[in-house]
DRENTORKOL-3810 file (N, C-alpha, C; in nm, 4 decimals):
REM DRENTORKOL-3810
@n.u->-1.1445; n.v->1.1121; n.w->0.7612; ca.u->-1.0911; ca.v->1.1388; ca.w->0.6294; c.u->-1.0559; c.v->1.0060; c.w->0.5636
@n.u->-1.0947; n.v->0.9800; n.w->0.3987; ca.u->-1.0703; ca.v->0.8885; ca.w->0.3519; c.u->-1.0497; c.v->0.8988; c.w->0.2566
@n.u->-0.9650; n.v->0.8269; n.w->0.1507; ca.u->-0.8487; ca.v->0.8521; ca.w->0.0494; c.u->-0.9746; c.v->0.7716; c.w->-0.0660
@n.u->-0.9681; n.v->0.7931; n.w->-0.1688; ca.u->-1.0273; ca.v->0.7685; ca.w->-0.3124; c.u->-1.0532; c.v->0.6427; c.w->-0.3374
@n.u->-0.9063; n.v->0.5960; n.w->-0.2617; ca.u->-0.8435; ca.v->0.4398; ca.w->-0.3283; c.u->-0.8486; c.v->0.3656; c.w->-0.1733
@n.u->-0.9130; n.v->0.2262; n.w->-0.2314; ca.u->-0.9712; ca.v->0.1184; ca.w->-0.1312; c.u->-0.8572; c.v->0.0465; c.w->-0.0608
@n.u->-0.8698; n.v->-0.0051; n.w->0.0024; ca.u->-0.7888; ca.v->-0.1445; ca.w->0.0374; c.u->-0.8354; c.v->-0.2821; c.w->-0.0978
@n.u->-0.6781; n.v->-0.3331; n.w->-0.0815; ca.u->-0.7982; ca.v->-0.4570; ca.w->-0.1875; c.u->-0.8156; c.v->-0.5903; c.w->-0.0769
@n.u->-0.9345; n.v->-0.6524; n.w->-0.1196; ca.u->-0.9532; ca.v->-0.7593; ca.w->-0.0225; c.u->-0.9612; c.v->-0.8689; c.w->-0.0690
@n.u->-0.8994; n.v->-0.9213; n.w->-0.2100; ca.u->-0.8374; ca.v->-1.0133; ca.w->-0.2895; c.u->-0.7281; c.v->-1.0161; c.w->-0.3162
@n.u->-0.6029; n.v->-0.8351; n.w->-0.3111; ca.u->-0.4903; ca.v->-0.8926; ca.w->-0.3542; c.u->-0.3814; c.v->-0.8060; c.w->-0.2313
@n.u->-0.4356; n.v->-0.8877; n.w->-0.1183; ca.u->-0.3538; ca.v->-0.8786; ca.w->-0.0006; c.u->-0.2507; c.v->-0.9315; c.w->0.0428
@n.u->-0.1429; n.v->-0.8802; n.w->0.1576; ca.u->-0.0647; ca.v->-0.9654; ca.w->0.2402; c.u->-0.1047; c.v->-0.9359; c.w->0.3408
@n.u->-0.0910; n.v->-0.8063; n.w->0.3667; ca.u->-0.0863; ca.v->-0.7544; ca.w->0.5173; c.u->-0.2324; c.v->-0.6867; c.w->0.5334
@n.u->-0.2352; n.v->-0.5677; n.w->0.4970; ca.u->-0.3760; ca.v->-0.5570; ca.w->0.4862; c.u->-0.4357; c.v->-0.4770; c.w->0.3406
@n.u->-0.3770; n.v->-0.4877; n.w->0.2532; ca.u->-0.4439; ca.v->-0.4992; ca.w->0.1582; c.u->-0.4101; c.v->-0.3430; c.w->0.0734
@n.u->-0.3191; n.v->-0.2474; n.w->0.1628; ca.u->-0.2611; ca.v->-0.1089; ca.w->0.1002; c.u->-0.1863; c.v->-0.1502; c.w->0.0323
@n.u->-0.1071; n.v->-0.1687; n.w->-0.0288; ca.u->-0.0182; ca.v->-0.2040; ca.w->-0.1469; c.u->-0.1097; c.v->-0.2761; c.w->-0.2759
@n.u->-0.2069; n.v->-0.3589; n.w->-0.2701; ca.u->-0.2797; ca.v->-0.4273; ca.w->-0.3751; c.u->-0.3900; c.v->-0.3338; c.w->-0.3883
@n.u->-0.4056; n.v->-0.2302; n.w->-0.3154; ca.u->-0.5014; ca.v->-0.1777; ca.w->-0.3317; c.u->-0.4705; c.v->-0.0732; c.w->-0.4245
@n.u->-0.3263; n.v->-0.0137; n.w->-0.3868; ca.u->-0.2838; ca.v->0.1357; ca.w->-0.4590; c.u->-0.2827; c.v->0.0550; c.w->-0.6041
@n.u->-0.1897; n.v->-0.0687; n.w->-0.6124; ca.u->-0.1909; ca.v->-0.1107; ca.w->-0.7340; c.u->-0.2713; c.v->-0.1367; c.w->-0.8686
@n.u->-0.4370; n.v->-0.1894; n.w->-0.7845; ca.u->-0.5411; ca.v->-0.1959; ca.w->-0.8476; c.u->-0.5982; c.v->-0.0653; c.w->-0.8776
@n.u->-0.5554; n.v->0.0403; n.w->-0.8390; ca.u->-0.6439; ca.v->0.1090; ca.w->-0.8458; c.u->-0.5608; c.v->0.2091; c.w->-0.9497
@n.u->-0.4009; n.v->0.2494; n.w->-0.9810; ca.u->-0.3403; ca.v->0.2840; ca.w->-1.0679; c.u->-0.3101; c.v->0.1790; c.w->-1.1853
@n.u->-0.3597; n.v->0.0411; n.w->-1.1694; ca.u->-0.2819; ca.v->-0.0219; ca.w->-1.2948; c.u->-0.1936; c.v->-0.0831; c.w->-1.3100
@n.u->-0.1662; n.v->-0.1229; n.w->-1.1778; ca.u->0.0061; ca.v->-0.1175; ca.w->-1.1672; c.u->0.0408; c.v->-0.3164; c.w->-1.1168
@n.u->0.1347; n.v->-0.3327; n.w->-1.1412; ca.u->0.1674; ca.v->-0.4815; ca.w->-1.0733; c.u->0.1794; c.v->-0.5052; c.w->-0.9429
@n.u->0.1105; n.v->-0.5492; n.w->-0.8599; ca.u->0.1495; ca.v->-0.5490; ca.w->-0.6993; c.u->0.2185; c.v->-0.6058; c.w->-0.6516
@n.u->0.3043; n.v->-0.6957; n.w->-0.7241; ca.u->0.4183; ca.v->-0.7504; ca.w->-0.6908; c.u->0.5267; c.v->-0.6670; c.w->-0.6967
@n.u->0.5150; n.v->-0.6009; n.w->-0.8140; ca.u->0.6453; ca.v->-0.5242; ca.w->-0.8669; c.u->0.5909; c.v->-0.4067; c.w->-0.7409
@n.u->0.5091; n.v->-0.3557; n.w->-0.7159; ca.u->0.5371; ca.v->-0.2231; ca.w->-0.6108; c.u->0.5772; c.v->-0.3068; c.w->-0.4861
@n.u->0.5391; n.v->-0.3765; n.w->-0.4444; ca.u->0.5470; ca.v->-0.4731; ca.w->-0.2809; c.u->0.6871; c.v->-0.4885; c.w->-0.3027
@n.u->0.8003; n.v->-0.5124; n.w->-0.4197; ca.u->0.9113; ca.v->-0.5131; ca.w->-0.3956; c.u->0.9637; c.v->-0.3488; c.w->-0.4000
@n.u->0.9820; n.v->-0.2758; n.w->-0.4486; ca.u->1.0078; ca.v->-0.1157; ca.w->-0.4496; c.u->0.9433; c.v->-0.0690; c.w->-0.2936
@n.u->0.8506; n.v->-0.1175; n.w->-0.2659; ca.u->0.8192; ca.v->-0.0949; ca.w->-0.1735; c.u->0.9338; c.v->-0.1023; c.w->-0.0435
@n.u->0.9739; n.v->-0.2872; n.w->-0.0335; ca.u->1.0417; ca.v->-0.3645; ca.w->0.0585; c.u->1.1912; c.v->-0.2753; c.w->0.0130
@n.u->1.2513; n.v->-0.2424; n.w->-0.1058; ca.u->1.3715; ca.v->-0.2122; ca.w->-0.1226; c.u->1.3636; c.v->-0.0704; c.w->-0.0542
@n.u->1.2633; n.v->0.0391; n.w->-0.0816; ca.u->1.2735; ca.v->0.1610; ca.w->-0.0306; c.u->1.2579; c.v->0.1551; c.w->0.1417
@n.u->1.1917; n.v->0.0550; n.w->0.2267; ca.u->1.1673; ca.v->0.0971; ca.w->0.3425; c.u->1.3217; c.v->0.1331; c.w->0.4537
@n.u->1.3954; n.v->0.0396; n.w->0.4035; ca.u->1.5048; ca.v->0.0090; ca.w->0.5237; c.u->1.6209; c.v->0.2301; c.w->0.4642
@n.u->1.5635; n.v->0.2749; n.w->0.3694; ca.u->1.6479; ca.v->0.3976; ca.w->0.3542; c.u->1.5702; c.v->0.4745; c.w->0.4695
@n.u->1.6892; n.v->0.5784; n.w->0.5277; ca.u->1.6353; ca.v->0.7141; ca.w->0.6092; c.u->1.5818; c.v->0.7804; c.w->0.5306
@n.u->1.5337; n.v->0.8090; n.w->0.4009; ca.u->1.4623; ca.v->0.9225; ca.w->0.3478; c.u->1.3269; c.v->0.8692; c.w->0.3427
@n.u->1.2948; n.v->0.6958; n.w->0.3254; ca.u->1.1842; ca.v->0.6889; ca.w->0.2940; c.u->1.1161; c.v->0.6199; c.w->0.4315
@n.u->1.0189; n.v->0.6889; n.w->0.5125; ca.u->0.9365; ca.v->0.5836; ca.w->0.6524; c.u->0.8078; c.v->0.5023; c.w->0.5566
@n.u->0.8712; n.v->0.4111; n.w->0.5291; ca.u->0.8008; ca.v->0.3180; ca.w->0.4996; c.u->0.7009; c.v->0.2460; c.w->0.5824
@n.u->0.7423; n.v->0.1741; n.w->0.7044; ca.u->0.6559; ca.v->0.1722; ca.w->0.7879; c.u->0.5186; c.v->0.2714; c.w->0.8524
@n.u->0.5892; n.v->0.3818; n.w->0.8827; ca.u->0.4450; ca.v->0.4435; ca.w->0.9521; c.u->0.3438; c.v->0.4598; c.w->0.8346
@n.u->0.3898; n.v->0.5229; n.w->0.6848; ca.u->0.3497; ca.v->0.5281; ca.w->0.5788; c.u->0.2295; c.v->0.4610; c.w->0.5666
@n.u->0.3004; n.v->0.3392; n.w->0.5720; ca.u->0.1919; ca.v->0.1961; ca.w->0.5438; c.u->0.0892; c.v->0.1982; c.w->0.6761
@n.u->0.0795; n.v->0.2349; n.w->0.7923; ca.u->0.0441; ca.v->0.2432; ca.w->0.9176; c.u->-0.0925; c.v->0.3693; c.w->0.8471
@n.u->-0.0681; n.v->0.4499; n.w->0.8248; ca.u->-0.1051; ca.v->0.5599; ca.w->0.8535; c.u->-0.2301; c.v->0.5767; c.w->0.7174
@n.u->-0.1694; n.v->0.4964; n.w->0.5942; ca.u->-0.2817; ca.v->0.4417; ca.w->0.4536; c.u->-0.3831; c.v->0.3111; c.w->0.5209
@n.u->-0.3479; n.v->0.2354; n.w->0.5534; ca.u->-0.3708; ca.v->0.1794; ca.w->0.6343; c.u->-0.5212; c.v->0.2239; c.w->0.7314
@n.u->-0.4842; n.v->0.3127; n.w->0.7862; ca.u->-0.6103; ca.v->0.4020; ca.w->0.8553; c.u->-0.7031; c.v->0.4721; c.w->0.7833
@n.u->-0.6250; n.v->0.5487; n.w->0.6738; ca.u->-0.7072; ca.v->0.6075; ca.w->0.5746; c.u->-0.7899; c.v->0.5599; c.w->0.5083
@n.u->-0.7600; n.v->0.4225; n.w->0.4399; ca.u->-0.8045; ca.v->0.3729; ca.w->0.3147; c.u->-0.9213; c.v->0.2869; c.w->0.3929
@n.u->-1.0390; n.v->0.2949; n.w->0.3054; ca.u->-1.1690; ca.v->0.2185; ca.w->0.3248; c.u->-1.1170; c.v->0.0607; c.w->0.2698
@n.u->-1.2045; n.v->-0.0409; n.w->0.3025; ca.u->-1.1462; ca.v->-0.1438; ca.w->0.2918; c.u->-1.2414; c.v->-0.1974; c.w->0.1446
@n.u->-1.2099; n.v->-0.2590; n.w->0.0908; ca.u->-1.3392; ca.v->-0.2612; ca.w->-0.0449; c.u->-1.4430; c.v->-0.3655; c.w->-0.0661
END
C-alpha cells in the first residue's frame, strides 16, 4: 500500500516525509517540521511511530 504523496528527495532531513507532505499540499516545510517537533513530545500526538509508519508508506520521488 502506497499513499498519493511522495517522499521529497530535495527537501529532506530525515527522510524526506515532512518535505514531502509539504510539497505536495503547498505548505512551508519548515513551518510544519516545527508543529511537527512542538506536537511530538504531547501524549495525544505519536509523532514518532507516525513518521515511522509514512515513512514506509510513502514512495520516495
Amino acid at each position: 500500500m502506497h499513499l498519493p504523496i511522495k517522499r521529497s528527495s530535495n527537501n529532506k532531513v530525515i527522510a524526506g516525509v515532512l518535505g514531502g507532505i509539504a510539497e505536495h499540499f503547498g505548505w512551508n516545510a519548515n513551518l510544519l517540521r516545527l508543529i511537527y517537533i512542538i506536537l511530538t513530545p504531547t501524549s495525544v500526538f505519536a509523532g514518532v511511530p507516525i513518521y515511522l509508519i509514512l515513512w514506509l508508506l510513502m514512495e520516495e520521488d
